[in-house]
N, C-alpha and C positions, 0 to 999 in steps of 0.2 A: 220142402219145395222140390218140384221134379223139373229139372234141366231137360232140355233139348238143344244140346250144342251142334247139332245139325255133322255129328262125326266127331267133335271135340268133348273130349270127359271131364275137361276142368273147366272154370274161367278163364286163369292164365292159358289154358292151350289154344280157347279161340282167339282170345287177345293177341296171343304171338301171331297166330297164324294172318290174322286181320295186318298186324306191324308188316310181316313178311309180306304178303302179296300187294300194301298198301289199299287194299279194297274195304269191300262194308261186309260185314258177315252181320247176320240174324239168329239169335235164338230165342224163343218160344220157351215160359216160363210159367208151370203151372203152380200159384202160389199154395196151393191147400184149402184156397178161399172159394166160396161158391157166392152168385149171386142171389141164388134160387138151388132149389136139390136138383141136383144134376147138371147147371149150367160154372162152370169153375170161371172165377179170373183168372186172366192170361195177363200175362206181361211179354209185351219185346225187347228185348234187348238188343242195341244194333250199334255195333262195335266199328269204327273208322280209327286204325291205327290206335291210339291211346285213349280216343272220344269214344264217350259212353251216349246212347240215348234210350233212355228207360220210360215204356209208355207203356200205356192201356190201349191204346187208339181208339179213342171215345166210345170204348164198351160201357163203360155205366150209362153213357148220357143216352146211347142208343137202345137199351133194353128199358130201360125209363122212363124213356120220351119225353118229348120238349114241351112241357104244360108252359104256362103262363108263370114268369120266374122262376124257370130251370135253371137258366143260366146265372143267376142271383145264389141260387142255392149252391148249386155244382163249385164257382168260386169262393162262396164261404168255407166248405168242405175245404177247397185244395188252401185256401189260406191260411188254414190252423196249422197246415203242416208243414207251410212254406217250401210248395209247389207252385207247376204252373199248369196254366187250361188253357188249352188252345181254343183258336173258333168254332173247332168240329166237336168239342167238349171232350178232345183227348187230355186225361192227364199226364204230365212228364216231367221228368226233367235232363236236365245235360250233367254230364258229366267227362272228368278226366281220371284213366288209371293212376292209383297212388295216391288218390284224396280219398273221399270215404269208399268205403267196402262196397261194391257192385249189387250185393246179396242182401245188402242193407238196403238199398237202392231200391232194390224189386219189392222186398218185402212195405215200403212206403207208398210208392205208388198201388200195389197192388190193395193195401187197408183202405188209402186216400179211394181209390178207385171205388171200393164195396162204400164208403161212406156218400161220395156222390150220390149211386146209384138208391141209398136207402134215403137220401135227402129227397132228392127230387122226388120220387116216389112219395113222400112223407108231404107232400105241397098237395096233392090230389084228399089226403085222409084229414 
């Protein structure tokens, strides 16, 4: 996975730094996963003091498009993995520092995410 801690080289150093100024920090997480040749999932990662919130931001549901029982499919995906899908068909979930591994975190949403995106797609064939 290629990190973009927007200045920060570890997890812990943006986390602190998110503790310290009590703010939201963002990084951008390219997981090795492609949609398509050449299109990669992304993960964000957006750090509030100890809070994790780990998304796609409805990248599968948006390069896939919304046939007729998209959103049927997109929720079976995220349910195996026990995730969640929001309206916009982001995948994500919450978290807090000190429960599971962050890197573990991206790595789920970003599989969950390519699974969406080959669901929905798989409703057209």
């Amino acid at each position: 996975m290629d990190v973009e801690h927007q200045g920060f080289r570890t997890w812990p150093e943006l986390q602190r730094a998110g503790d310290a100024e009590g703010g939201r920090r963002d990084a951008i997480v390219d997981s090795g996963l492609e949609y398509r040749p050449g299109d990669p999932v992304l993960v964000r990662v957006t750090t509030r003091g100890s809070r994790y919130l780990v998304t796609d931001d409805g990248a599968a549901v948006e390069r896939a498009g919304k046939a007729t029982g998209s959103r049927d499919a997109a929720q079976r995906a995220v349910d195996e993995d026990c995730l969640n899908l929001g309206r916009s068909g982001a995948v994500f979930v919450p978290a807090v520092a000190g429960g599971v591994p962050i890197e573990s975190l991206v790595e789920r949403v970003a599989a969950v995410s390519l699974a969406v995106y080959q669901d929905v797609l798989d409703l057209d064939g």
